[in-house]
Each structure stands twice: as C-alpha cells, then as structure tokens.
N, C-alpha and C positions, 0 to 999 in steps of 0.2 A: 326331375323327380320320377323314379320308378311310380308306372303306372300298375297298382296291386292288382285290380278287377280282370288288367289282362292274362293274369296267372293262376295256376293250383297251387297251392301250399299246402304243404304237411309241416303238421305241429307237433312232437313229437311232446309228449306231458302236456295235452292240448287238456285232459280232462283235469288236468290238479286244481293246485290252487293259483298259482299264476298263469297256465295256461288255459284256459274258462276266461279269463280274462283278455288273455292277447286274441283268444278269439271275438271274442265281444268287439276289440278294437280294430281285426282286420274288416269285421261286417262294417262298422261304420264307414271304413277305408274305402267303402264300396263292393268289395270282396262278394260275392256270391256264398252262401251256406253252403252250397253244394261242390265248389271249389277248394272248401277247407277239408283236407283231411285231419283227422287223431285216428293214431294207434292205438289199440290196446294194449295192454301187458300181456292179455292173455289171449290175444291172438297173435301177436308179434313180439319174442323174447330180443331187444335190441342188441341184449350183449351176446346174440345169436349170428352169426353174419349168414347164416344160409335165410333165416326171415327177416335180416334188413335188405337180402336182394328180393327174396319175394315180396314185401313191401313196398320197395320199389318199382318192380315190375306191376304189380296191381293198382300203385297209386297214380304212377308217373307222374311228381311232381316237378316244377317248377326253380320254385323256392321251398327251400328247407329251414323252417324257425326249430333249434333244436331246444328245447327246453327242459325234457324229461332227465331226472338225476336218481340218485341213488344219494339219500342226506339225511341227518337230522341234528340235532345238538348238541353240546359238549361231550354228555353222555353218551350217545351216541355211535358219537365220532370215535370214542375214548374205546368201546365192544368193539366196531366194529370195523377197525381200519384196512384190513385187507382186502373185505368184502367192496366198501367205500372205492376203494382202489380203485379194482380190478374190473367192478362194476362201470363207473362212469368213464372208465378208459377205453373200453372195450366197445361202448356204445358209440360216444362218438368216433372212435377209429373206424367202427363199421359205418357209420352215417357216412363219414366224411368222404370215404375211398368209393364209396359206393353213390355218391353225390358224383363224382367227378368223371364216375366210368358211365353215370348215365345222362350226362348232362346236365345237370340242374346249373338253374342259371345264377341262382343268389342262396350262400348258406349263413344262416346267422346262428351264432354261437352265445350262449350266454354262461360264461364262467362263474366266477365267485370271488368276493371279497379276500376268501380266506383263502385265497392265492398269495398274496401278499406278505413280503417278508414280516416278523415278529417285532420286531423293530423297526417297524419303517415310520420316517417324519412324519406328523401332522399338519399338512394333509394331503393324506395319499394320493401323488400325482403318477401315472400312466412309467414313465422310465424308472420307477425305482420298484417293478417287477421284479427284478432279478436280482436286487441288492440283500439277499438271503436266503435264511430258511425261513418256509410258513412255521408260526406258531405248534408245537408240536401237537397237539390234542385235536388241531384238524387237518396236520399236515399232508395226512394222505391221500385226503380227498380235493385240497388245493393242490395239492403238484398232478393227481391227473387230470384235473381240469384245465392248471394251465400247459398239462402238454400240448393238451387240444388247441392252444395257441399257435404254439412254435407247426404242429403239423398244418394249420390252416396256411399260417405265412409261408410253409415250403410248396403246398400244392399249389397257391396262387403265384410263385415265384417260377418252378415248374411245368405245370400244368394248368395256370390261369384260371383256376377256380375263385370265385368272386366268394370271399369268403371272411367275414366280421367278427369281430368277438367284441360282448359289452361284458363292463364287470359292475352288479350291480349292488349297493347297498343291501343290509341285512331287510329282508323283504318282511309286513306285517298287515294285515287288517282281514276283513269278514271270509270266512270259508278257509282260516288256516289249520294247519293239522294242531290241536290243540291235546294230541297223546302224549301220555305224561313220560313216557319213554323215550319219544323222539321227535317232541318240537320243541322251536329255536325257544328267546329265551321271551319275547313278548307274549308269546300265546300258552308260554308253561306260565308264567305269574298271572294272567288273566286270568286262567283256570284255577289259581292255588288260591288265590285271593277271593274269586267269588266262590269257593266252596267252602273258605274259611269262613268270609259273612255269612253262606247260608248254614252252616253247620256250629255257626256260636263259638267259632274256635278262638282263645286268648292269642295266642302267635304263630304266626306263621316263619317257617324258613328257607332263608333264601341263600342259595350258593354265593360262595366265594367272599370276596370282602365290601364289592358296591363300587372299587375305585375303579376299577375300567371304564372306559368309554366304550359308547357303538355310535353309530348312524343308521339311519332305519328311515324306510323307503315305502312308502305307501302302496300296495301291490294293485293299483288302477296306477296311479304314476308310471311306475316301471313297464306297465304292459304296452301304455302310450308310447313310452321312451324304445321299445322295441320294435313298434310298429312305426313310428319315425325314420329310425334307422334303419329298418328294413326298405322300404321310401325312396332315403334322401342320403347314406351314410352308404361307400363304398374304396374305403380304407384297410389299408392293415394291417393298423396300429389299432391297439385293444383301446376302447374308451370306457371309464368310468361311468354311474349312471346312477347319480343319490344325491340329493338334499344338499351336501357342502354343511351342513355341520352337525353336532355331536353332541350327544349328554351322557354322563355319568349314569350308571345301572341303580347308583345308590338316587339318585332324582329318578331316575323312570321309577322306579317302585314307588315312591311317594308321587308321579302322578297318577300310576296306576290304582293306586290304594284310594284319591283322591275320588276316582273315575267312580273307581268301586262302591264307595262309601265306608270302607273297612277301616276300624277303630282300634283294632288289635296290638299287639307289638311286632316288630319283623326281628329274630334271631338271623345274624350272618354266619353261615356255615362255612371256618375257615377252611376246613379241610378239604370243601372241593374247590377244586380250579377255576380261577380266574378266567382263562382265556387269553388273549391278544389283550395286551395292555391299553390300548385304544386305537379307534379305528375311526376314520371322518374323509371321502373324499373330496379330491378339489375334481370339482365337477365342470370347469371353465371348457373343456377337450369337447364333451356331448354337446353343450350350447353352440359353441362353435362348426361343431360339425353337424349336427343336424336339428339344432332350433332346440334344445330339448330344455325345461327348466319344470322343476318339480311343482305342484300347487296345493298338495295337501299339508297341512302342519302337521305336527306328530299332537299336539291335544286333540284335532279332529279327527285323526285314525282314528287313536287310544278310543274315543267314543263310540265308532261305527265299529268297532271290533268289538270292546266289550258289550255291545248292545245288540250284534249279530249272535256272539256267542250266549249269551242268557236267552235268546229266543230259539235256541237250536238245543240245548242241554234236557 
C-alpha cells in the first residue's frame, strides 16, 4: 500500500464539492495539510498549458488526484457542449503530459458515468466502454473524459506513468451545487421541492417521464473510494466506483418529496429529455481491487443533503 504522508499532492477541484472532501480523506490518510496542494481557477487556468507548467513547477507534486471538471446537467450539457468538450479535454491533456515530463509518481483520474454507451446492459461492467455512443445530451463531455482514458493507458504503456482512472456514480449530498442552471438532478429537486413547500406552491415540475434509472453515490463514499485507490489501486483498467444498484427518478422524487415533507402534486414534463435510459454499476472491479464498498444508503444522503441545504438557503 502506497504510503500517502510520504508525498505532496495536488488536487486539482480540491475546493469543489468533491474535492473538500477527498481532502478531508487524504488528512485522515495521514497526509500533512501542508502537503496538499488546490489550485485555484483564478490563479491557474488548467485548460492553459503554459499555467499547468507553472503550476507544476511551484507545486512539485508527487501524486496528481485530478478532479476539477467543466459539468453540469442535462441542461447544461444540452447549452453547452462544445465548451464541456474542449474544456475538460484540454485540462486533463495538460495535467497528464505535464505529469509525465516532470515526474509525478501517481496520477489518478476520475471520469464519469456518462462515458458510457446509451445503451449499455444493466449493470455497467468496466468492458462494455467502448460498445457505443454516450447518450447524446452528454456526449460530449463523456467522450473527453473518456479520452483521458485511452491517453492515460498510452503514457503508461510508453512512457510508464503510473496512471488510474475510476468512473464514479452520479455523485450527491451536503455542499452540492444546488444552481438551478447547472446542477445534476438530486440537488435541482432538493431545491424545487423545498421552495415549493416553502412558497405554498400546489405543483411542482419535474423533467422528462420518471422512468429512467440512476445510481447515486454519496459524495464522502466516493472521496474514501478515491483515496483508497490512490493507496492500494495501481492498474489500467478504469474501475467503477458506486453502490451497485439503482432507482427509478420517478421513486427518488417521491423519496425526496417524503424527505421534504411536500404534499403537492408533481407535473412530468414530457418534453424535456429523459437522459440515459438507466444507469447502475456493477461495482465487483473496485472491491476487488482496492477494498472499496460503499456505506451510505441513499435515504441517509437524501437527509444529510436536504438538511445541509435548508441550513445554508
């Protein structure tokens, strides 16, 4: 097992919402505060390569946990595909090339779900990456994340860079972006439901038809699951990194509604999009490769979210 304390790491998205977190998990790890680096956005433009070398050169890390993205949801995704592109391709391409020219000894990559073909079996196992097209309404932000795959397997094929990629569950709980523009889909109903309760509203409306599935990933789970594998996990073959199973959008609203206390009626708005028909990994690859197994339920998010979010509004 990688010993973490004897390293600097740079956390790239160290202040988001997942990252605040994986930092949280490498202090327990041992990890020195003053070992961790985060970048800012607004000192270091990533999709810059001239301040991912000076970055580099001032921080001299170690291990690189890349986590910073360029995302948001359906909506989102739907404005802004080019930008989604060119942004998160950019950045890891500079992380990675400039990982390997200065040595960094461990880079961990964390992709996305919505890498995954449109149609892949339930439940999405690790080899059926490449049996498609992602879903088109976030296609463009899964095919450059998973290029960052394919370039991680060449450099450590060529150039021996010790280099991971996890793909993790749709990520939720306390400190999520809960902007009605551009977050996922647990922290937009969080917000539409308790502003309906507080606002006496009769119905509220909820995109698409309800029948999709997701699986959703408690965001202290996933940060454990990263600092793990950063540890104990030195493969590369991409691993999964979520719960292993899945509910319907039309049940999460009704436990969110539950959570909430909101009495209203829910309108389904068929005329926006669904999404990815369903989505659930088989999460067997991370247990196996580095111990990993999930421990929050999704009723005990749904609570610590919505109870984070009314104390912060």
């Amino acid at each position: 097992m990688l010993n973490l304390s004897n390293h600097r790491i740079l956390v790239t998205g160290g202040a988001g919402f997942l990252g605040h977190h994986v930092c949280e998990q490498l202090c327990a790890a041992d990890v020195d505060v003053g070992a961790i680096f985060v970048p800012r956005s607004c000192d270091y433009d990533l999709t810059n390569e001239a301040a991912v070398v000076r970055m580099y050169a001032e921080m001299r890390p170690t291990i690189v946990v890349h986590l910073a993205a360029v995302v948001g949801g359906i909506g989102a995704n739907r404005e802004n595909p080019g930008r989604y592109f060119h942004a998160n391709l950019a950045m890891g391409m500079h992380l990675i090339e400039h990982a390997r020219r200065t040595g960094v000894e461990k880079f961990v990559q964390v992709g996305t779900v919505c890498s995954y073909p449109k149609y892949t079996p339930v439940p999405f196992v690790e080899e059926d990456l490449w049996k498609g097209f992602p879903e088109e309404t976030n296609a463009a932000y899964g095919v450059a994340k998973k290029a960052l795959l394919v370039m991680l397997q060449a450099y450590r094929a060529q150039y021996g860079l010790n280099g991971i990629y996890l793909l993790p569950a749709n990520l939720y709980g306390p400190g999520d972006n809960f902007d009605t523009a551009t977050s996922h889909v647990i922290p937009a109903l969080v917000r539409r439901f308790c502003e309906a309760k507080a606002n006496g509203e009769s119905r509220v409306s909820v995109w698409g038809t309800g029948k999709p599935s997701r699986e959703f990933l408690y965001v202290e789970d996933c940060a454990r699951a990263i600092v793990m594998a950063t540890q104990r996990y030195d493969g590369a073959d991409p691993v999964n990194v979520g719960t292993g199973s899945e509910i319907t959008i039309e049940d999460l609203v009704g436990l969110i509604r539950t959570h909430v206390g909101y009495h209203g009626d829910v309108h389904w708005d068929h005329s926006k999009p669904d999404g990815q028909p369903r989505r659930c990994l088989d999460t067997s690859r991370a247990k196996k490769a580095f111990g990993f197994e999930a421990q929050t339920g999704l009723g005990d998010g749904l609570g610590r979210t919505i109870e984070w979010y009314r104390g912060h509004v």
